[in-house]
C-alpha positions as a Markdown table, in Angstrom:
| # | Residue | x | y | z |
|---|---|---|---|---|
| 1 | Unk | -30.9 | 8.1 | -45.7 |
| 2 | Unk | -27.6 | 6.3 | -45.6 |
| 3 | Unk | -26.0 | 9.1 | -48.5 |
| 4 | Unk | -27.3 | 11.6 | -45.8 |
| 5 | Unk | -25.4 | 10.0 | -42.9 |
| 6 | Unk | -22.3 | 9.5 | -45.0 |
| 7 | Unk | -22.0 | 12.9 | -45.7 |
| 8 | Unk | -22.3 | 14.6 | -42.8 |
| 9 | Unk | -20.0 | 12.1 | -40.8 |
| 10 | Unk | -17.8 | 12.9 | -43.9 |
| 11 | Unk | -17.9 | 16.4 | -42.7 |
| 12 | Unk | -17.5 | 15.8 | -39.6 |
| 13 | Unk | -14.5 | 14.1 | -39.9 |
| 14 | Unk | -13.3 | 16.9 | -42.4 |
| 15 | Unk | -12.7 | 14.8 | -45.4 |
| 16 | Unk | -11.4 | 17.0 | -48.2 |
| 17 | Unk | -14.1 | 18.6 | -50.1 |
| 18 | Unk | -12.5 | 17.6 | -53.4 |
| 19 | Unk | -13.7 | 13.7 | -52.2 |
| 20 | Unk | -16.6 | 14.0 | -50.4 |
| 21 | Unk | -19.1 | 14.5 | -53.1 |
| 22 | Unk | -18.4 | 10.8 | -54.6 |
| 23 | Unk | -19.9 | 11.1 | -58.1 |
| 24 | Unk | -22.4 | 7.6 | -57.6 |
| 25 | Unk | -25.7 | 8.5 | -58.9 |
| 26 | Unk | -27.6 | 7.9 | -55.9 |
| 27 | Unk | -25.5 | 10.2 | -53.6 |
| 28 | Unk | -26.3 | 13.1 | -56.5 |
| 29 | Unk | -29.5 | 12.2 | -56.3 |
| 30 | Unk | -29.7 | 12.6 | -53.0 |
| 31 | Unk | -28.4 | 15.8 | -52.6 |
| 32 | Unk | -30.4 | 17.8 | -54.8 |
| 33 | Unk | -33.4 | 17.4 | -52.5 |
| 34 | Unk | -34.4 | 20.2 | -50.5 |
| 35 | Unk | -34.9 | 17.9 | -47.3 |
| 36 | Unk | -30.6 | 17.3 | -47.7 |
| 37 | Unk | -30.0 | 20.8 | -48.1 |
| 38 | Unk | -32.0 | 21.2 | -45.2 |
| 39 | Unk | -30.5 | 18.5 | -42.9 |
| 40 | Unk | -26.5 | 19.8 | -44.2 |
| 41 | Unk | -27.4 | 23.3 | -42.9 |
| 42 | Unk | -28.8 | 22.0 | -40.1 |
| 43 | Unk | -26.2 | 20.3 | -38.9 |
| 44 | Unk | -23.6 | 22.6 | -39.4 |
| 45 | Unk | -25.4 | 25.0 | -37.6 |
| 46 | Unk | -25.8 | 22.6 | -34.7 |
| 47 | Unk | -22.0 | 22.1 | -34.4 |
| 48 | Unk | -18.9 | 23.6 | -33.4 |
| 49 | Unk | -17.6 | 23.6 | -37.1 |
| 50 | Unk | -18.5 | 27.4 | -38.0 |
| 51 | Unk | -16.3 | 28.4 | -35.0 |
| 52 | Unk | -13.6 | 26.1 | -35.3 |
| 53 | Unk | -13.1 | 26.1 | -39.1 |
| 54 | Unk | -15.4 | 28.1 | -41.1 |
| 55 | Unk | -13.1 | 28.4 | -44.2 |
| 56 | Unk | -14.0 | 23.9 | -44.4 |
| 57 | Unk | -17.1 | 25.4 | -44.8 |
| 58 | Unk | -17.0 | 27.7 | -47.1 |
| 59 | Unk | -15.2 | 25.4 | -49.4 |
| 60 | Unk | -18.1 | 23.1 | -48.9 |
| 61 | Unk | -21.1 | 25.0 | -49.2 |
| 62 | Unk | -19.3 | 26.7 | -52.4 |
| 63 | Unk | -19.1 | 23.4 | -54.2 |
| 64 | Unk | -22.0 | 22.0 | -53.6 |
| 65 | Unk | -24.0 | 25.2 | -54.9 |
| 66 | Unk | -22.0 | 24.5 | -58.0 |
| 67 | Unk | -23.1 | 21.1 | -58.0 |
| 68 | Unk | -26.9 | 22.1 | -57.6 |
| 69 | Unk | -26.5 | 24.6 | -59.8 |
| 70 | Unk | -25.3 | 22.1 | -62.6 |
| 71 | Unk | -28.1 | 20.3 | -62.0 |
| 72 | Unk | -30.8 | 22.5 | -62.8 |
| 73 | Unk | -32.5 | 22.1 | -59.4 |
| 74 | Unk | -34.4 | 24.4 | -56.4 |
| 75 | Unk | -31.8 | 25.6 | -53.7 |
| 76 | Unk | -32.6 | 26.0 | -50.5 |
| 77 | Unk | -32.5 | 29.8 | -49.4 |
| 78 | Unk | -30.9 | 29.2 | -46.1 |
| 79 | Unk | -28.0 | 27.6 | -47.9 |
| 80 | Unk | -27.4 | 30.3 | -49.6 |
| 81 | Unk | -27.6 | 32.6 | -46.2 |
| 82 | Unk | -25.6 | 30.3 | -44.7 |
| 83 | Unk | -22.6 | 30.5 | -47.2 |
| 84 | Unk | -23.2 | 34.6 | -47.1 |
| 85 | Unk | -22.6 | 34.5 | -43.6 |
| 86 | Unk | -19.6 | 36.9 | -42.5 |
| 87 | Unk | -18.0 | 34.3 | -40.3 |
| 88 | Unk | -18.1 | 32.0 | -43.3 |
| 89 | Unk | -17.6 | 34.1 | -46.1 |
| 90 | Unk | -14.8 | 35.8 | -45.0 |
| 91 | Unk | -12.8 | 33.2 | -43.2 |
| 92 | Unk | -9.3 | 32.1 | -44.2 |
| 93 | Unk | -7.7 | 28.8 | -44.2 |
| 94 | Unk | -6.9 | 27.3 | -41.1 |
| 95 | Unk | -2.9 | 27.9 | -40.2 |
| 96 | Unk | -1.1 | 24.7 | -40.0 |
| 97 | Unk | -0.5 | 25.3 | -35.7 |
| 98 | Unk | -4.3 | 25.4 | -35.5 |
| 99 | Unk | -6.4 | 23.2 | -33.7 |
| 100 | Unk | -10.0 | 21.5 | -34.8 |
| 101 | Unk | -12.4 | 19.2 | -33.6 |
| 102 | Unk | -12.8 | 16.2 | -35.6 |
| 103 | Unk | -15.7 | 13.9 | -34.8 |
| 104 | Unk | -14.6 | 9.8 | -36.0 |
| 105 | Unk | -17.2 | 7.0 | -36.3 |
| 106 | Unk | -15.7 | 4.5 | -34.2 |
| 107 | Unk | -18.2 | 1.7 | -34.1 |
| 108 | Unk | -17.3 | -0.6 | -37.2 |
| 109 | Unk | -17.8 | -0.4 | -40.9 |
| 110 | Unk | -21.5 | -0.7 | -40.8 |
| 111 | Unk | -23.6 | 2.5 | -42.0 |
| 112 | Unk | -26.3 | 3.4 | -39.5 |
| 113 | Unk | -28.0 | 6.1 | -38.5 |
| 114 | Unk | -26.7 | 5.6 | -34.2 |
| 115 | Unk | -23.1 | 5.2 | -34.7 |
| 116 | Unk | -21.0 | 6.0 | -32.2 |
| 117 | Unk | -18.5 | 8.9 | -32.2 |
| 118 | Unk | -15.2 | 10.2 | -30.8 |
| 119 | Unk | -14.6 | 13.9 | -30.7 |
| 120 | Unk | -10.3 | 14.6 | -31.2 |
| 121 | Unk | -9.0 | 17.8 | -30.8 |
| 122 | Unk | -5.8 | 17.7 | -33.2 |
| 123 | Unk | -3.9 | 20.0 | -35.6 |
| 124 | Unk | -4.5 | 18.0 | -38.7 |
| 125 | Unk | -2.1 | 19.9 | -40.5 |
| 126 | Unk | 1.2 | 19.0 | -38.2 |
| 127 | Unk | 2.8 | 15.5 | -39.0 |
| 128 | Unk | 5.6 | 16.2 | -36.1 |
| 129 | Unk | 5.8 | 18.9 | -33.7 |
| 130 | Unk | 6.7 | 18.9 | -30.2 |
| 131 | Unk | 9.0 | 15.9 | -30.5 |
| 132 | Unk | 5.8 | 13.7 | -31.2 |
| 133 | Unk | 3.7 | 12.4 | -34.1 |
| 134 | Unk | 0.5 | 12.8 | -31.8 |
| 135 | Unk | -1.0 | 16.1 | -32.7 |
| 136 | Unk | -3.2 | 14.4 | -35.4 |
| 137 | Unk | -4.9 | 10.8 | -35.7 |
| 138 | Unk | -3.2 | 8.6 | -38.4 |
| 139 | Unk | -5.4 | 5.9 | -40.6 |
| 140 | Unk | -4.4 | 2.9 | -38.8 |
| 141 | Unk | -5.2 | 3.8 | -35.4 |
| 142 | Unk | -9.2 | 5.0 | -37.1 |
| 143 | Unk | -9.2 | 1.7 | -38.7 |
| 144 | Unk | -8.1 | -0.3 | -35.8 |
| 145 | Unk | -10.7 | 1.5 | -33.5 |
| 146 | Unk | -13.3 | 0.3 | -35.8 |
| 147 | Unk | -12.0 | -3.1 | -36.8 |
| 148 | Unk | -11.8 | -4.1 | -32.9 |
| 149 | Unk | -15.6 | -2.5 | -32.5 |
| 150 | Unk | -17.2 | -4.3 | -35.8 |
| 151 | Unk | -18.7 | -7.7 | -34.3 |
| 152 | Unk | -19.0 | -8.8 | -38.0 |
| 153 | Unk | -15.1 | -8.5 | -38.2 |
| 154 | Unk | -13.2 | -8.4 | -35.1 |
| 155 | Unk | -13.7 | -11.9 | -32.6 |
| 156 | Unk | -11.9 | -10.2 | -29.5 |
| 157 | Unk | -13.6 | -8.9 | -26.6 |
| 158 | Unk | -12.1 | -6.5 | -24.3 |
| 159 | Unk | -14.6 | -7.0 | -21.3 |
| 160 | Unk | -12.5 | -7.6 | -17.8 |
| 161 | Unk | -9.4 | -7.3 | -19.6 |
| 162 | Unk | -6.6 | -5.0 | -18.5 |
| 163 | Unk | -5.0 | -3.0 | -22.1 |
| 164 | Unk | -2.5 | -0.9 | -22.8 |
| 165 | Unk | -1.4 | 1.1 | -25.8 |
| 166 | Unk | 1.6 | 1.9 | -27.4 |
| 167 | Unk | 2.4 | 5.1 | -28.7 |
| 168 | Unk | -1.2 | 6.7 | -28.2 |
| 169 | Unk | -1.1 | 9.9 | -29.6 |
| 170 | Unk | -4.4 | 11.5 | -29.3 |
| 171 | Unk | -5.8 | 8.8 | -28.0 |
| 172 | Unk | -8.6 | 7.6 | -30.5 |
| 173 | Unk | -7.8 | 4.0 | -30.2 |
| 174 | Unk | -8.0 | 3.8 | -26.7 |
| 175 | Unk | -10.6 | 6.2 | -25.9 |
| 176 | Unk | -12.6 | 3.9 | -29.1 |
| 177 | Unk | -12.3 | 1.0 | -26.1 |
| 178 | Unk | -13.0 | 3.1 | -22.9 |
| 179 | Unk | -16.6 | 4.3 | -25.0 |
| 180 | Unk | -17.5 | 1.3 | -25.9 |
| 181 | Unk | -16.4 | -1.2 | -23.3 |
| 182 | Unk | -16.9 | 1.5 | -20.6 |
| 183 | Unk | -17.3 | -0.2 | -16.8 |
| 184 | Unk | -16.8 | -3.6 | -18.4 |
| 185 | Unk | -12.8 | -3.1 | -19.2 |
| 186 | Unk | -10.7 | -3.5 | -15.8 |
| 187 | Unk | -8.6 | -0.6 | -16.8 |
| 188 | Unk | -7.0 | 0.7 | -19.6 |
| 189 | Unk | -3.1 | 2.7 | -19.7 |
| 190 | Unk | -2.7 | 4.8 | -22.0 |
| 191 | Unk | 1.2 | 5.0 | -23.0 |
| 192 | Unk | 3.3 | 7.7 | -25.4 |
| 193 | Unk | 7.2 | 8.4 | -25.6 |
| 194 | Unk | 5.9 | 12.1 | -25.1 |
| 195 | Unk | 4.3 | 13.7 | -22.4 |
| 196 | Unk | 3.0 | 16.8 | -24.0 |
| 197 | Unk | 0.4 | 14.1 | -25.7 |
| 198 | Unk | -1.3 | 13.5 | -22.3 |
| 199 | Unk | -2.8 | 17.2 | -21.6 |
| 200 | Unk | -4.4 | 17.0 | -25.3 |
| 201 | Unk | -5.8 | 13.6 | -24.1 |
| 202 | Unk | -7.2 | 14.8 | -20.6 |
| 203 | Unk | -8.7 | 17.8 | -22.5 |
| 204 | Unk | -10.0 | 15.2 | -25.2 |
| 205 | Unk | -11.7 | 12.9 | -22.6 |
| 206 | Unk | -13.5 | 15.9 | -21.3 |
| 207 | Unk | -15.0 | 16.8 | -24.4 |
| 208 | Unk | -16.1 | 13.3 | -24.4 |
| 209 | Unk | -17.8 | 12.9 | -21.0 |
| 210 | Unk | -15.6 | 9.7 | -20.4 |
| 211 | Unk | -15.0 | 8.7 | -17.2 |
| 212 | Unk | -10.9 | 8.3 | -16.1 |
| 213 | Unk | -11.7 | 6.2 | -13.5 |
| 214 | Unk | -10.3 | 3.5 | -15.1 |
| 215 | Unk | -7.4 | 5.0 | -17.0 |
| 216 | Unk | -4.3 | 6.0 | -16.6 |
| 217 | Unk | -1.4 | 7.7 | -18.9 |
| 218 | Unk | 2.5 | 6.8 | -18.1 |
| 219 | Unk | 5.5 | 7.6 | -19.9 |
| 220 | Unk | 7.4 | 4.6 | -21.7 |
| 221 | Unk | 10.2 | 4.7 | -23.6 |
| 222 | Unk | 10.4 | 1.0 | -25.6 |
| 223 | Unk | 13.2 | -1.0 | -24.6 |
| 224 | Unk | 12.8 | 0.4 | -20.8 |
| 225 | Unk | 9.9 | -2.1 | -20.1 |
| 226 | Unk | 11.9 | -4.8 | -18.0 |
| 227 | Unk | 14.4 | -4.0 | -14.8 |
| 228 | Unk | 16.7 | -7.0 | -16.2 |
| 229 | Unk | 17.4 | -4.7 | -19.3 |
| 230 | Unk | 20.6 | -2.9 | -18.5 |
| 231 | Unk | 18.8 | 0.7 | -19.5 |
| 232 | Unk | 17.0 | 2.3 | -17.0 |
| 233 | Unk | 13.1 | 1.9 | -17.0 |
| 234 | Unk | 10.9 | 5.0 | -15.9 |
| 235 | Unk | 8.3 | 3.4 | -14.1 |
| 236 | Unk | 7.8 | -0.3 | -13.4 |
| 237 | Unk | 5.5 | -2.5 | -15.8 |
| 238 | Unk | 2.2 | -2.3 | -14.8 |
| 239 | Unk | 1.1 | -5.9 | -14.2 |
| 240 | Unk | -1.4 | -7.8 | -15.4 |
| 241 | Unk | -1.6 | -6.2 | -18.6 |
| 242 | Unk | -4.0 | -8.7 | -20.6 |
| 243 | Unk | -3.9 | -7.1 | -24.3 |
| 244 | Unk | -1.4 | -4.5 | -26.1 |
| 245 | Unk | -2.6 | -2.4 | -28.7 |
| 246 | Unk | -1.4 | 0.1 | -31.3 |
| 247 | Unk | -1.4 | 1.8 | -34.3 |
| 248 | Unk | 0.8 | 3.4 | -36.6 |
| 249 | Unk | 4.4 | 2.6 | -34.8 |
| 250 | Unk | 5.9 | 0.9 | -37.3 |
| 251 | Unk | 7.2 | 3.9 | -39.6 |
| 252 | Unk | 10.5 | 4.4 | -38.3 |
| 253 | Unk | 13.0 | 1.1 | -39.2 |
| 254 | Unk | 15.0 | 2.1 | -36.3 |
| 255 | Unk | 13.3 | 1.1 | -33.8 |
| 256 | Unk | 11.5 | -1.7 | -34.2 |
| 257 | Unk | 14.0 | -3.9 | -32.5 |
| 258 | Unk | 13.2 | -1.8 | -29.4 |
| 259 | Unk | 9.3 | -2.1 | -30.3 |
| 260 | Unk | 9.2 | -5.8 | -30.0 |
| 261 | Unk | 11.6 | -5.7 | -27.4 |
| 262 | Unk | 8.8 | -3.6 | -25.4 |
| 263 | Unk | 6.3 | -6.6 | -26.4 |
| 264 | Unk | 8.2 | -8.9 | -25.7 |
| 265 | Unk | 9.1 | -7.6 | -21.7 |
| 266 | Unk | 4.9 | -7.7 | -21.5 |
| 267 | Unk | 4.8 | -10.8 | -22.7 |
| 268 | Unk | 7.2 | -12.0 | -19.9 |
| 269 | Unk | 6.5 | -9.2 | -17.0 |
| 270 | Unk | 3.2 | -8.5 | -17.4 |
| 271 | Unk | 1.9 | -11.5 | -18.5 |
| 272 | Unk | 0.3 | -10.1 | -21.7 |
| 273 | Unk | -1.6 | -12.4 | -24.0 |
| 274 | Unk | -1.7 | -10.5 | -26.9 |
| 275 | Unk | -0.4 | -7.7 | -29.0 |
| 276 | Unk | -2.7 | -5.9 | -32.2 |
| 277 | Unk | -0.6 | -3.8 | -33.8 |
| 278 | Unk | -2.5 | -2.0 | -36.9 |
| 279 | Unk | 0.2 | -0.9 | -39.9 |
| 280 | Unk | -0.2 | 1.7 | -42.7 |
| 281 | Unk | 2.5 | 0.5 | -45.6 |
| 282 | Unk | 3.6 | 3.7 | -46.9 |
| 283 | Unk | 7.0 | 2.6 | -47.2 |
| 284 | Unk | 8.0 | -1.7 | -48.2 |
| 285 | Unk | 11.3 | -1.8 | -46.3 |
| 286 | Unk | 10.4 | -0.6 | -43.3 |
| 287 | Unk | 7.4 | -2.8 | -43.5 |
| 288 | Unk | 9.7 | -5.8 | -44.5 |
| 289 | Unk | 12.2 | -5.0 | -41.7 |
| 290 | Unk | 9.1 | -4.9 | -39.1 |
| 291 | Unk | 8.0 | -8.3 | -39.9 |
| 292 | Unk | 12.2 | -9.9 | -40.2 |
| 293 | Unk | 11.7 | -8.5 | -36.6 |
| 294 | Unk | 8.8 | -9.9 | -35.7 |
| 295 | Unk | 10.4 | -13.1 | -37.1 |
| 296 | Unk | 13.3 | -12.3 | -35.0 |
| 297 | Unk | 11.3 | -12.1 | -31.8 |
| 298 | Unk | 8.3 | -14.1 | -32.3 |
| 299 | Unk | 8.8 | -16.9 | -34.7 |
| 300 | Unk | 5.4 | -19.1 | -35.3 |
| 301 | Unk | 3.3 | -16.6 | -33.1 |
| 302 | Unk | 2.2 | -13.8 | -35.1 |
| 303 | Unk | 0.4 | -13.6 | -38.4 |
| 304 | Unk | -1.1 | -10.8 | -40.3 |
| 305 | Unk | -4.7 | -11.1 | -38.9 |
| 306 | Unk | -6.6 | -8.9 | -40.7 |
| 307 | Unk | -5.6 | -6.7 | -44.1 |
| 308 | Unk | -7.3 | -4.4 | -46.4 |
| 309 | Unk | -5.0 | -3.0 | -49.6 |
| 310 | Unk | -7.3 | -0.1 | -50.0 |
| 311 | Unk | -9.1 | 1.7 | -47.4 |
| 312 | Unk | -10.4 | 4.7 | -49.3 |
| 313 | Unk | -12.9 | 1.9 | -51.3 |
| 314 | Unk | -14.4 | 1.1 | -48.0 |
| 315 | Unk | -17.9 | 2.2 | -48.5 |
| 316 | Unk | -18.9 | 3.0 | -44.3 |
| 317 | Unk | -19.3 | 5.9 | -42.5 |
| 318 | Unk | -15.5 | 6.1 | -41.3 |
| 319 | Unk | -14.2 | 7.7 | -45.0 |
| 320 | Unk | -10.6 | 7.2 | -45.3 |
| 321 | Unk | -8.6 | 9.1 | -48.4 |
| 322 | Unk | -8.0 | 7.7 | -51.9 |
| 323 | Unk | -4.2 | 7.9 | -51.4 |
| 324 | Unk | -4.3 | 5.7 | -48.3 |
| 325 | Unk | -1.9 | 3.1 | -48.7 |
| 326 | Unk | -3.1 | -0.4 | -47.5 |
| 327 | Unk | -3.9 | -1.1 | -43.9 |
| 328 | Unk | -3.0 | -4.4 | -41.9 |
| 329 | Unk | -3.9 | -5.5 | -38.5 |
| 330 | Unk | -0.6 | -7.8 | -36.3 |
| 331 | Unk | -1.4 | -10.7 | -34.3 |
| 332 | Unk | 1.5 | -11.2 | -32.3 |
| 333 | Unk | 1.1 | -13.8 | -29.0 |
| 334 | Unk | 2.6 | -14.9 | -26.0 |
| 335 | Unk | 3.5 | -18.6 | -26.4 |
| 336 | Unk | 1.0 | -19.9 | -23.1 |
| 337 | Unk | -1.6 | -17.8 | -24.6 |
| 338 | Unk | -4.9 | -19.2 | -25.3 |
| 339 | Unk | -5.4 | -17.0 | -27.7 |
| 340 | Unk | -5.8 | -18.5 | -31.3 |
C-alpha cells in the first residue's frame, strides 16, 4: 500500500518519469499487480492531469508498459486504452510558458495513506520571468512546509501566532501553515518583491478552498522595513509579527545584507521572535557569505537548526530529485526571545 501512495503522489507532484519508478524490489513488485494498474488509471482519470498535461502522461504510461512488459506479467486492458486515448497519445510536451497543477504533500515526511495536500498552479519550466522567481515552487520552501508540519521533527507551533513570509512566491509555504493551522494562526502576511505573484496566489487559494480571512499579501522591498532607514518604506511594518519564515532567498550574494537587514527591522519594529529561513546550497560562496552575514547581524543567535545533505534519499511521500543539493533549515532569534 505505501509503494501505491508513493507513486501516485509522485505523479502528482510530476516527478520526472526517468525517477519515479525507483528500481527497489518491492515497488516492482508492486506494480505488476493488476489492482496498481487499476488504482494508477484510476486516479489519473479522476484528476485534472489528462487536461492539464497529457504528454506527463504519456511518458508515464509508456514506461511503465515497458516495464510490465519486461516482466512477463497480465496488463490491465484499460491501461492500455488509456495510453491509446487521443488526448494522450497525441499530446506534445508542455511549452515552457505553460501552466500546471501540481499537487505537494505538505504534512511531514511520514507515508500515509491521509496526507494532506497543496494544489500550486506554477510554470515548472520558468526559473525567472516577470521580474520574479515565483512562477514555480523551489525545494526549500516544499521541505520547509513539511519540516514545520512533521511533529516527529519540527518543535514549533504556530497556533495564535502572527507570521510572515519573505519572498513567497507561489505561496506553498504559507498556504502549508494557513491548511494546517487554519482558525488557530492569528493571521498570516504573505510578502514578495513582486506583485504579479499575488494574483497566482489568490487564484491558488481558491483552488484550495482556503479561507483569506486571515491573510493578507503586501509588497516589501528588504531594506524598506523600518521608517528610521533613510530609503523609503512602502507600507508600514505590520506589528506584532510573532515568526518570519522563508525559503529559498538566499541565492543571490547581493542582497543578503539587505535580507537580514529586513529581519533585523522585525526583530526591533515588530517585535518578532523568530526567523526560519530554509536554504538549498547550490552554490558555497553565496552560502558562506549568507552566514558571514548572519554573523554580521546576529552574532550568538542563530544556528543551523535542522540539515539534510541529500533530499532526494528521503524515502516519504514528498519526492525531491536526485540532483537536489542539500537542504538546511536557519534559526535566527531576537535576543529577548524565549525561543531556545
Amino acid at each position: 500500500m505505501a509503494d501505491i501512495i508513493k507513486l501516485l503522489a509522485r505523479i502528482d507532484q510530476r516527478i520526472p518519469i526517468y525517477e519515479i519508478f525507483e528500481s527497489s524490489e518491492s515497488l516492482l513488485s508492486t506494480i505488476c499487480q493488476l489492482s496498481t494498474q487499476e488504482s494508477i488509471v484510476n486516479h489519473i482519470k479522476s484528476s485534472t492531469i489528462i487536461q492539464l498535461n497529457p504528454y506527463y502522461i504519456k511518458l508515464f504510461i509508456k514506461s511503465y508498459i515497458t516495464i510490465l512488459e519486461k516482466k512477463n506479467v497480465e496488463i490491465w486492458e484499460d491501461l492500455y486504452e488509456l495510453y491509446c486515448d487521443p488526448t494522450i497519445l497525441n499530446s506534445q510536451e508542455l511549452q515552457p510558458t505553460d501552466t500546471d497543477l501540481l499537487i505537494y504533500p505538505i504534512n511531514g515526511f511520514s507515508i500515509t495513506d491521509s496526507y494532506q495536500t497543496i494544489t500550486i498552479k506554477e510554470t515548472p519550466k520558468i526559473i525567472s520571468g516577470l521580474n520574479t522567481t515565483g512562477l514555480r515552487t523551489w525545494e526549500a520552501a516544499l521541505y520547509l512546509a513539511n519540516y514545520l508540519n512533521d511533529s516527529t521533527l519540527s518543535t514549533y507551533d504556530f497556533k495564535h501566532k502572527s507570521v510572515l513570509e519573505l519572498g513567497s512566491g507561489t505561496g506553498l509555504l504559507s498556504l502549508s501553515l494557513l491548511k494546517t493551522y487554519g482558525d488557530e494562526i492569528e493571521k498570516l502576511i504573505v510578502t514578495d518583491g513582486s506583485i504579479s505573484v499575488f494574483d497566482n496566489f489568490h487564484e491558488t487559494l481558491k483552488i484550495n478552498h482556503l479561507s483569506q480571512e486571515k491573510l493578507k499579501c503586501q509588497q516589501l522591498l528588504w531594506g524598506t522595513t523600518n521608517p528610521e532607514h533613510e530609503d523609503s518604506f512602502i507600507q508600514a511594518p505590520p506589528e506584532n509579527i510573532d515568526i518570519i519564515v522563508a525559503a529559498d532567498i538566499t541565492y543571490d550574494s547581493r542582497v543578503l545584507d539587505l535580507l537580514c537587514q529586513t529581519i533585523d527591522d522585525f526583530f526591533k519594529v515588530s517585535n518578532t521572535q523568530l526567523a526560519l529561513i530554509s536554504a538549498t546550497i547550490r552554490n558555497i560562496d553565496t552560502i558562506t557569505e549568507w552566514e558571514s552575514q548572519l554573523n554580521k547581524w546576529f552574532n550568538g543567535n542563530w544556528s543551523i537548526k535542522h540539515s539534510t545533505l541529500q533530499p532526494g534519499d528521503i524515502d516519504s511521500l514528498v519526492k525531491f530529485k536526485q540532483t537536489t543539493p542539500e537542504i538546511r533549515i536557519y534559526q535566527i532569534i531576537n535576543p529577548t526571545s524565549l525561543y531556545t
